[in-house]
N, C-alpha and C positions, 0 to 999 in steps of 0.2 A: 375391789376384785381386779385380777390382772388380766389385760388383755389378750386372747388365747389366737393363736392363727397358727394353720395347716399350711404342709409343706406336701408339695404335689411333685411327683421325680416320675420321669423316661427317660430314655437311651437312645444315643444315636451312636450304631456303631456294632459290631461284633465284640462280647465280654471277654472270648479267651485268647490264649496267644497260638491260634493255628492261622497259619498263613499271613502271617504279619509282616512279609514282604511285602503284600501287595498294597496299595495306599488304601483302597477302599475297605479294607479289615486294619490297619494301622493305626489308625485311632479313633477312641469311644469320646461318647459326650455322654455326661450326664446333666441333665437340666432339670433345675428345681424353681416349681413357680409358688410361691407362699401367699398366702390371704390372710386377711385379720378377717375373724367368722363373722363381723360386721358387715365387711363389706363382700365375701365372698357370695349368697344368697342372690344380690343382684345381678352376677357374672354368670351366676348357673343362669338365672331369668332370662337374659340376654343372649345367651348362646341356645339356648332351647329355641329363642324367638327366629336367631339368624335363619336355625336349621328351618324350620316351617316357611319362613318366606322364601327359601331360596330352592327347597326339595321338595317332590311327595315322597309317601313312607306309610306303614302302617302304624298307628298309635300304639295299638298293644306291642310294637318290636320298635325299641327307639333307636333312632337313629344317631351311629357312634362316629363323629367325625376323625378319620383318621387316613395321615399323610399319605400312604403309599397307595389308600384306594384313592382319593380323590386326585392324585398324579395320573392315575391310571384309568378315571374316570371307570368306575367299576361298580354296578350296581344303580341306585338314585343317584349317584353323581356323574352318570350318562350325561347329562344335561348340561353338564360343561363343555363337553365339545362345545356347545356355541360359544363364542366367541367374547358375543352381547352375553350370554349368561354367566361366564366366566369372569369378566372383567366388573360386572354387576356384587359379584357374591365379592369377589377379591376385595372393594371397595367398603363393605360392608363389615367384611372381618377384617380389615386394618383400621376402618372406624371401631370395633370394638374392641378392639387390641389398645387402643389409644385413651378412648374412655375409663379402661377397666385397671381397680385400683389392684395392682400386685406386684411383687417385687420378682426379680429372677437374679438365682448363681447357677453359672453355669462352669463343669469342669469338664475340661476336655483332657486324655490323658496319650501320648503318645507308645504304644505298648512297645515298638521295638525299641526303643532309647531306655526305657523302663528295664525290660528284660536281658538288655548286654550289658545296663552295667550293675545290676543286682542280681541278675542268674540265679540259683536256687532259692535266694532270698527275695526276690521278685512279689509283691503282692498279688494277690485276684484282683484284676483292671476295675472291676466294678465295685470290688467292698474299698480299695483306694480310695477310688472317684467319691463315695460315700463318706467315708472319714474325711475328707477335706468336704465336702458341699456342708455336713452336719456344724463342722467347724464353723464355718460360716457362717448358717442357720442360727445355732445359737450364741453366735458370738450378739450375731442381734438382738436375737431374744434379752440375752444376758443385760447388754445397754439397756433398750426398749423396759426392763423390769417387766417382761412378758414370757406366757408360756407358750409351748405350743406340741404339735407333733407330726408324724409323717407317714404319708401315703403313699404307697409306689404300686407299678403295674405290675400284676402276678405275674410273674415269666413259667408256673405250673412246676410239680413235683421237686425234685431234688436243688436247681438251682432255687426254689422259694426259702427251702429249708437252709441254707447255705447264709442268706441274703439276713434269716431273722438270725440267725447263729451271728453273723458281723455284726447287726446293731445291737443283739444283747450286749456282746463285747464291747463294744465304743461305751456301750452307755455304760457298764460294771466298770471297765478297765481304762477309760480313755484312748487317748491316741499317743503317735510321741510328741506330739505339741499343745495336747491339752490332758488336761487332770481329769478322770471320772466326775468331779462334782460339779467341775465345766457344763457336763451333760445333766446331769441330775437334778441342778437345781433350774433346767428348762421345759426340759423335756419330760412331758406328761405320762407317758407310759415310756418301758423300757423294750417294749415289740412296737415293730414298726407294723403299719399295717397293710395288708396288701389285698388290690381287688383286680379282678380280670378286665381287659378293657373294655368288654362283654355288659360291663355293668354302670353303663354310662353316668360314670364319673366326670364332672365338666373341667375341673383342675386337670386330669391326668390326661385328657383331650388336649389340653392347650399347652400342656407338656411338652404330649405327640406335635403338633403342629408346629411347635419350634424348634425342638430338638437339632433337627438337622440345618435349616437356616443358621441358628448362632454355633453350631459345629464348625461348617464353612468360613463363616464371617471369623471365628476367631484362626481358623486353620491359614487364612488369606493375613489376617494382621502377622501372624509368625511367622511369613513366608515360607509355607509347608505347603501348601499349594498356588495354581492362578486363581487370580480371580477369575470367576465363571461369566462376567462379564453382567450383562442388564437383566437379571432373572428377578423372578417374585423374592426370591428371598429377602435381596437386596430389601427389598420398598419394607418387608416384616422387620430387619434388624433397625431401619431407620425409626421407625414407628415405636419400638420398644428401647433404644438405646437409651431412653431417661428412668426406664424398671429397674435398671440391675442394682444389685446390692454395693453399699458404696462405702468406704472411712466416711465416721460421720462430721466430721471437722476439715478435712482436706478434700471429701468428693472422691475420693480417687478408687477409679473401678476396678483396674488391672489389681489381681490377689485378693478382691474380695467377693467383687458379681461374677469375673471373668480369668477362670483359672486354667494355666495351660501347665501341665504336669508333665516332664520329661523323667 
């Protein structure tokens, strides 16, 4: 029997091309963290555990770790103001970031370099960003002799519809650098599937919480921006730089974990 593992994908970034002067709508990341469903079961166990030692909360409403409130200290994660509690929890999710067995591809895609020089030919940033991570995705699978499939966070009505319209197509049609059977003989179903983040999912959490760290970290390697200097992320990319998806014979990350799309 083949070994089967999920593909867990969020966004870092704004999807369409409005205001793509400004840096902070100029480029999207998409991050995909994948589990073999062996090992995934103990990553949920482990993040359920973080959240209880480190929050209260009620049981019947679980609590859904995600980046912008925990910046913003909003809700149960009031308790980061401190300092001690902050630097406690911090230690705790980079120890399990480091334990926990998964891979990540991440692509980041530049929309203004995209959109001048293919103009009405221009893909949607985010069903792109998808055709290149799925690449990816199964190109492992394909080696590995594994199957698997993909989860992503509901973004709700019409952009949902859009999003399963792209991956019917990859998986029917292919891409321009892979065959339709590229995808087919991987991938478990031909709809991708999607849950609100409402619905604490632990992959699509840890998604969110890197998203935007390996955003930076690769936007700093292309000299697209500064470095931000001594921040959390920094210590996140350090702790995960041995996850990403690699050539299996050369090691080599760039174009395969770490994809920068102009």
């Amino acid at each position: 029997m083949k070994r089967r593992f999920r593909l867990y994908i969020d966004e870092s970034g704004d999807h369409t091309y409005h205001q793509i002067d400004a840096p902070e709508k100029r480029y999207l990341a998409l991050i995909g963290c994948f589990f073999s469903f062996e090992q995934y079961p103990s990553f949920q166990e482990d993040l359920e555990n973080l959240k209880h030692k480190h929050f209260t909360y009620d049981p019947d409403f679980p609590l859904i770790l995600h980046r912008k409130e925990l910046i913003n200290r909003r809700g149960p994660f009031r308790r980061l103001v401190d300092p001690q509690a902050e630097e406690l929890f911090n230690q705790d999710f980079l120890s399990l970031l480091e334990r926990s067995d998964f891979r990540i591809i991440a692509v980041v895609i530049d929309k203004l370099s995209h959109i001048e020089r293919y103009r009405e030919a221009a893909f949607h940033p985010y069903h792109y960003c998808l055709a290149s991570l799925l690449e990816r995705y199964c190109g492992y699978l394909n080696f590995m002799n594994a199957v698997g499939d993909v989860l992503a966070e509901s973004r709700g009505g019409r952009e949902d519809e859009q999003l399963k319209e792209a991956f019917i197509r990859i998986y029917n049609g292919g891409t321009l650098w892979r065959e339709a059977s590229f995808f087919q003989r991987t991938l478990t179903s031909k709809e991708i599937k999607l849950k609100p983040k409402t619905a604490n999912i632990a992959g699509l959490q840890l998604a969110d919480l890197l998203a935007y760290p390996i955003k930076q970290d690769i936007l700093v390697e292309e000299g697209k921006i500064f470095d931000p200097g001594d921040v959390f992320g920094k210590r996140i990319c350090q702790v995960i730089d041995q996850k990403y998806n690699s050539h299996i014979y050369t090691a080599r990350v760039k174009g395969y974990g770490r994809v920068f799309l102009k």
